[in-house]
Structures are given as C-alpha cells and as structure tokens.
DRENPAMI-819583 format. One record per residue: residue number from 1; residue in three letters; x, y, z of N, C-alpha, C, O in turn. Coordinates in Angstrom, 3 decimals, m for minus. Layout:
# DRENPAMI-819583
<kolfi NUM; ALA; <X; Y; Z>; <X; Y; Z>; <X; Y; Z>; <X; Y; Z>>
...
This chain:
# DRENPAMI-819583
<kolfi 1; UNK; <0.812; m1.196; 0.000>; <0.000; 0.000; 0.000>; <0.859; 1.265; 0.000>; <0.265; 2.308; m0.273>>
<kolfi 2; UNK; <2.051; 1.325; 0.241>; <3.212; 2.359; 0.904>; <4.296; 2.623; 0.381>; <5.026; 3.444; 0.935>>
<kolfi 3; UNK; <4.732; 1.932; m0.956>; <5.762; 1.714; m1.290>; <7.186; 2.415; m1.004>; <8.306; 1.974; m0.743>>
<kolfi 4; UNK; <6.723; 3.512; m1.144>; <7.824; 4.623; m0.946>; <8.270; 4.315; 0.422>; <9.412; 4.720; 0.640>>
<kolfi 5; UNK; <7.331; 3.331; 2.041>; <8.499; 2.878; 3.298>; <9.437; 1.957; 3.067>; <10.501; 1.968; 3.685>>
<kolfi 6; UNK; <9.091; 0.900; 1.988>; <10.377; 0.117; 2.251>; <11.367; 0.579; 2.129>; <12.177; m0.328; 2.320>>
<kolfi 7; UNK; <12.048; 1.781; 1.844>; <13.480; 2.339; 2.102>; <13.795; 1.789; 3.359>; <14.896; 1.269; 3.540>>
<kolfi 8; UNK; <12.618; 1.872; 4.586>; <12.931; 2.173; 5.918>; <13.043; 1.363; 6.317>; <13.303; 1.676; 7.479>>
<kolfi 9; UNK; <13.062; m0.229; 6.227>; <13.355; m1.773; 6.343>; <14.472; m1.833; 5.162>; <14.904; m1.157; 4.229>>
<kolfi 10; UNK; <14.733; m3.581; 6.072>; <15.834; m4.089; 5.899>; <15.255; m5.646; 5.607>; <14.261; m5.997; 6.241>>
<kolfi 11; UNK; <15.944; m6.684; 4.541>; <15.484; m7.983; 4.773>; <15.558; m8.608; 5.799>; <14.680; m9.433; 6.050>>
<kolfi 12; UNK; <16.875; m8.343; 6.891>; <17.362; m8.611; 7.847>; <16.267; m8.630; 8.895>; <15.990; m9.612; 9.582>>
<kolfi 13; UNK; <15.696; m7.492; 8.947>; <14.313; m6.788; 9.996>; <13.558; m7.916; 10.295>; <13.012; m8.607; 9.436>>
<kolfi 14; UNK; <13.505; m8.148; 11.667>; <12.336; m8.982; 12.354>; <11.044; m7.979; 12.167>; <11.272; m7.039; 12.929>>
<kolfi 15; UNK; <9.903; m7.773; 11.558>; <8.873; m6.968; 11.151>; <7.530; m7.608; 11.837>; <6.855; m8.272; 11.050>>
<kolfi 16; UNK; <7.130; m7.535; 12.913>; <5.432; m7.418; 12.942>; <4.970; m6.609; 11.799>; <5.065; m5.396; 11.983>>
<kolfi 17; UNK; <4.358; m7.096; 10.337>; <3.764; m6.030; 9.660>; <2.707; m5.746; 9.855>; <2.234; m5.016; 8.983>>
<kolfi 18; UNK; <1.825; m6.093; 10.945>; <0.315; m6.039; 11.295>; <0.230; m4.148; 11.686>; <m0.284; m3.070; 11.386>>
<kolfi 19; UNK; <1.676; m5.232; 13.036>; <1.535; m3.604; 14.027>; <2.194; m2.752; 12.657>; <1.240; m1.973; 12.663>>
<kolfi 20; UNK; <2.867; m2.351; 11.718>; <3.919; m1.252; 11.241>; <2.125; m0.799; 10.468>; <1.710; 0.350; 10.322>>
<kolfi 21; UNK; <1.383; m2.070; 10.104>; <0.409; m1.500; 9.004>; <m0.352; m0.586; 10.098>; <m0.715; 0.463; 9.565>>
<kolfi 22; UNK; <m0.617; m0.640; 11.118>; <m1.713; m0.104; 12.594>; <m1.142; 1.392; 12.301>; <m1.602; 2.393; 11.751>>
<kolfi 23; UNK; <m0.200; 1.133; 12.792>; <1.011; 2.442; 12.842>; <1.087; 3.412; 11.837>; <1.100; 4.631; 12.004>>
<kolfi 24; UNK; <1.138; 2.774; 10.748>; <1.325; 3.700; 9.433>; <0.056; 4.164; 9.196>; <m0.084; 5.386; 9.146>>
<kolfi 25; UNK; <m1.489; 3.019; 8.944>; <m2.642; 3.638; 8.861>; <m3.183; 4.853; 9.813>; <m3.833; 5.752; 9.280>>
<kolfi 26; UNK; <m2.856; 4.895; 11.563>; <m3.385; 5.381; 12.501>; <m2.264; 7.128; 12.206>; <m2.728; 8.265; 12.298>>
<kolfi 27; UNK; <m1.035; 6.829; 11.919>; <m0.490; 8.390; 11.639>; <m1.350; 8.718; 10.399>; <m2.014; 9.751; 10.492>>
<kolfi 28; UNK; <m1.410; 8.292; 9.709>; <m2.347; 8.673; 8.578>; <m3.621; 9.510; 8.129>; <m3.936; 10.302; 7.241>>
<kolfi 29; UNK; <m4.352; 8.691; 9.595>; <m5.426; 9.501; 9.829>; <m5.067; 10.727; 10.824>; <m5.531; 11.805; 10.452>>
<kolfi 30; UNK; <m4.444; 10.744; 11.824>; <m4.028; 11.905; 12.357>; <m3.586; 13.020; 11.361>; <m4.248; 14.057; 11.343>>
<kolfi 31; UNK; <m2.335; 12.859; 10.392>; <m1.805; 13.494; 9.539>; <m3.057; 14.416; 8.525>; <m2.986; 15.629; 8.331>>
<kolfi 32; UNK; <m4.217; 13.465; 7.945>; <m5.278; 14.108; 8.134>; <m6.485; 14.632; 8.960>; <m7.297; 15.436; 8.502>>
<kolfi 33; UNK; <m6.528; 14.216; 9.967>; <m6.997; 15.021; 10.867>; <m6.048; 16.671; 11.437>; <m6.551; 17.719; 11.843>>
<kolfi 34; UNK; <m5.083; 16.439; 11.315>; <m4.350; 17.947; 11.563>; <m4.204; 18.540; 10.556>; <m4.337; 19.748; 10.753>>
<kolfi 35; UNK; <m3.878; 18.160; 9.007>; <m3.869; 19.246; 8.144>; <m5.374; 19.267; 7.409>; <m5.386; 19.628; 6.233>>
<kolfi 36; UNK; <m6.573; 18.920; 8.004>; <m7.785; 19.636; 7.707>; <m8.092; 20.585; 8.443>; <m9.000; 21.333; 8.078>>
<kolfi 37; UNK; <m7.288; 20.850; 9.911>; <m7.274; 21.670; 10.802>; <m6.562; 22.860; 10.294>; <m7.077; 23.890; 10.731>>
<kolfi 38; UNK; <m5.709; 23.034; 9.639>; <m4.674; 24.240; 9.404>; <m5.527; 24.673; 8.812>; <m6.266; 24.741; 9.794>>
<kolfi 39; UNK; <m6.162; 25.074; 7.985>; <m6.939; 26.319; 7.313>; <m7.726; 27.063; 8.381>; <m8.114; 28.172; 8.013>>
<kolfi 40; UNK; <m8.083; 26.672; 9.744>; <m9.581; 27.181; 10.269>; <m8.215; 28.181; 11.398>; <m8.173; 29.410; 11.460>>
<kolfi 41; UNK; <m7.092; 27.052; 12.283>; <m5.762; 27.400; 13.196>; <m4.680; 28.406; 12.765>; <m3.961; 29.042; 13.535>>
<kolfi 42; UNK; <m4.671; 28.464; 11.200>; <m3.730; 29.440; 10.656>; <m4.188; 30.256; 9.466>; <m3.386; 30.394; 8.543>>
<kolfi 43; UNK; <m5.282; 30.763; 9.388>; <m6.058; 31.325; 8.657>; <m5.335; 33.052; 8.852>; <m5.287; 33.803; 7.878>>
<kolfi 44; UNK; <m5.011; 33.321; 9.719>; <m3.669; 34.425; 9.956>; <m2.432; 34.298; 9.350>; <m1.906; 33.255; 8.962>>
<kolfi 45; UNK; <m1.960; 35.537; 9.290>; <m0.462; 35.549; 8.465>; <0.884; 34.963; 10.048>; <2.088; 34.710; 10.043>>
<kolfi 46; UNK; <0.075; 34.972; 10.885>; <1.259; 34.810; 12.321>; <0.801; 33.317; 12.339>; <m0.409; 33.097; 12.387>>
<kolfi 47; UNK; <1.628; 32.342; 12.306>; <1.770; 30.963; 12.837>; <2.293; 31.118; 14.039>; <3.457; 31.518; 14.053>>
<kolfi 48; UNK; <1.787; 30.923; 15.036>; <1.711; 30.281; 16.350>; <3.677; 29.824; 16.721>; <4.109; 29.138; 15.794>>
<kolfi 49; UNK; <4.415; 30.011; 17.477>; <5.663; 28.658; 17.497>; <5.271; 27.460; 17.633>; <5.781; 26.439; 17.173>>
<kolfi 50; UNK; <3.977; 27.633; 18.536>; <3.847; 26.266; 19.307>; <2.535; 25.391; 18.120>; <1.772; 24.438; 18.280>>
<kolfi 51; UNK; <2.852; 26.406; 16.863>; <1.256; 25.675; 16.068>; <1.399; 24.355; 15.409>; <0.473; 23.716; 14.909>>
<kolfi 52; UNK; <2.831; 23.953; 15.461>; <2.903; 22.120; 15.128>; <3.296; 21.274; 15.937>; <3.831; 20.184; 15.735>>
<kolfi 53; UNK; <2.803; 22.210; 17.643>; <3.003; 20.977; 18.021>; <2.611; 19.716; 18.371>; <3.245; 18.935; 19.080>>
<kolfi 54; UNK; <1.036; 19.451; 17.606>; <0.784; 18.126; 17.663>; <1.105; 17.201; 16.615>; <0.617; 16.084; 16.441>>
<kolfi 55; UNK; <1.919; 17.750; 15.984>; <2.810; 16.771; 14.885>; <4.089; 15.971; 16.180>; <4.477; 14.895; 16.635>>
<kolfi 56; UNK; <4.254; 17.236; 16.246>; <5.812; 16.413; 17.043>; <5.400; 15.755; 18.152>; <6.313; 15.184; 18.747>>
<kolfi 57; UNK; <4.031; 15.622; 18.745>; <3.552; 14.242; 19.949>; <3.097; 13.310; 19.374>; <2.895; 12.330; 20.091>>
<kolfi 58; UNK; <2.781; 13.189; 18.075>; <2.213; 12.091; 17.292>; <2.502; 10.957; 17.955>; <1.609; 10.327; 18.522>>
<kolfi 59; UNK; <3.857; 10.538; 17.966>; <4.583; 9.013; 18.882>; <4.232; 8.432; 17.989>; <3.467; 7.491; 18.198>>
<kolfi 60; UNK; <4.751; 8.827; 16.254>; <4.593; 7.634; 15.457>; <6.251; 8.058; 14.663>; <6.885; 9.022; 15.094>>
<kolfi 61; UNK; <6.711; 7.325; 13.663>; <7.869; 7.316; 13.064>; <7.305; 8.175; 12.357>; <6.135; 8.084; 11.985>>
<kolfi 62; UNK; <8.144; 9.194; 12.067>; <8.175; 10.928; 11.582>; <7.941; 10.052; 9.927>; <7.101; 10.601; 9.213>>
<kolfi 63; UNK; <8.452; 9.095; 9.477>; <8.435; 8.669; 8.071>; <7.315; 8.472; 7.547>; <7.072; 8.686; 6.359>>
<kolfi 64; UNK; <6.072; 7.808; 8.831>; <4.594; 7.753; 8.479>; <3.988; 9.117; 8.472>; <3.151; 9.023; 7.574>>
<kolfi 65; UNK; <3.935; 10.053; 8.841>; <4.011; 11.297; 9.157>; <3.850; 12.376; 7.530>; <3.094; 13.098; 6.880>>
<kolfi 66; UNK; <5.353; 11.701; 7.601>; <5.870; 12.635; 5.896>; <5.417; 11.405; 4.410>; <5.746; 11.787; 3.287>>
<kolfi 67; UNK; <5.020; 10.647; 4.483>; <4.593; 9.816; 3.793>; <3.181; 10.321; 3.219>; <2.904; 10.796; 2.117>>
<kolfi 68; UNK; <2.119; 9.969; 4.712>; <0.576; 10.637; 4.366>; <0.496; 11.771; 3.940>; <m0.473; 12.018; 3.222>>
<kolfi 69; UNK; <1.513; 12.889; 4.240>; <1.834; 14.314; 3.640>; <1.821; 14.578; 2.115>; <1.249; 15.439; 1.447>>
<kolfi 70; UNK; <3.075; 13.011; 1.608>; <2.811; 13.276; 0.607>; <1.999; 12.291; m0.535>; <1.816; 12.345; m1.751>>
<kolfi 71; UNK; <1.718; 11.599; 0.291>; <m0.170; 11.162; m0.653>; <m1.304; 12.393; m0.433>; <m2.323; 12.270; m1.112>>
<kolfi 72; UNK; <m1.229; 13.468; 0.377>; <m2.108; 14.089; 0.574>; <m2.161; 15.104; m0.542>; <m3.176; 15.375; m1.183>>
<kolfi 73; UNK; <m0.705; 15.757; m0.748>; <m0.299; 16.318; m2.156>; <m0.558; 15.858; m3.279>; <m1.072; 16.540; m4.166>>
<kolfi 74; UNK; <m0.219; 14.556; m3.416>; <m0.580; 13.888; m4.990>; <m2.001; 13.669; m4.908>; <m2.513; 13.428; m6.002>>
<kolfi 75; UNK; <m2.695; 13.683; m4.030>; <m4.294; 13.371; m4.141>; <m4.711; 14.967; m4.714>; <m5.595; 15.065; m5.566>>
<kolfi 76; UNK; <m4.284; 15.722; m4.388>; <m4.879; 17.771; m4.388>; <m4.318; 17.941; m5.812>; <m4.964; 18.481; m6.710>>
<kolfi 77; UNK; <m3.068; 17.443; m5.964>; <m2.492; 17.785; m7.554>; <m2.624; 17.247; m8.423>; <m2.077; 17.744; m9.407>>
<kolfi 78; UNK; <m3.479; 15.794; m8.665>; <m4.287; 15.336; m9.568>; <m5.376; 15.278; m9.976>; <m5.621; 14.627; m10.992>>
C-alpha cells in the first residue's frame, strides 16, 4: 500500500507487519486530521511557534508522518 516505506526496512528486519500496518494507517489519519485543521488554526499571516506541536507528539515514526503528507499532495495535484 506504501511503497515509498520500504526504504525504511531491511530484509534482515524482524517486522510485525500487522503492528507497522496499525502504525502507518493510525499516523495517517491523524496526519489528516491535523492538516484539515490548518486552514480554520492558521487562517492568519502569524503561525503560532507552538502551532505544530501536535505533529511532534504524534509518537509515530516521523516517516509515516511525511509519507501521508505526501499522498495528501498527490491526491490535491491530480
């Protein structure tokens, strides 16, 4: 479904892929749940310091993160 993570494995890797799929789907939806939020939170020219910081508590691998980011782009630019 992800192609662009296997960079982030190894053959070597002992992998639960159940939990990595939980993980990757559940940042996913967060990732959209917070950037449907930025239009209503930064609708001002002043961004906040503290206005990403529920990206950085996510407690998921920053790679699932920047991944859904950029399926979210190729979904808007096609």
């Amino acid at each position: 479904r992800w192609p662009s993570l296997l960079k982030h494995y190894s053959n070597n890797d002992d992998v639960n892929w159940l939990e990595e799929y939980r993980a990757r789907h559940n940042a996913g939806l967060e990732a959209q749940r917070i950037v449907a939020s930025f239009s209503k939170r930064f609708f001002t020219e002043h961004v906040p310091c503290d206005g990403f910081s529920d990206i950085e508590t996510l407690g998921c691998p920053s790679h699932f993160f920047e991944d859904e980011l950029m399926c979210i782009l190729n979904m808007e630019g096609g």
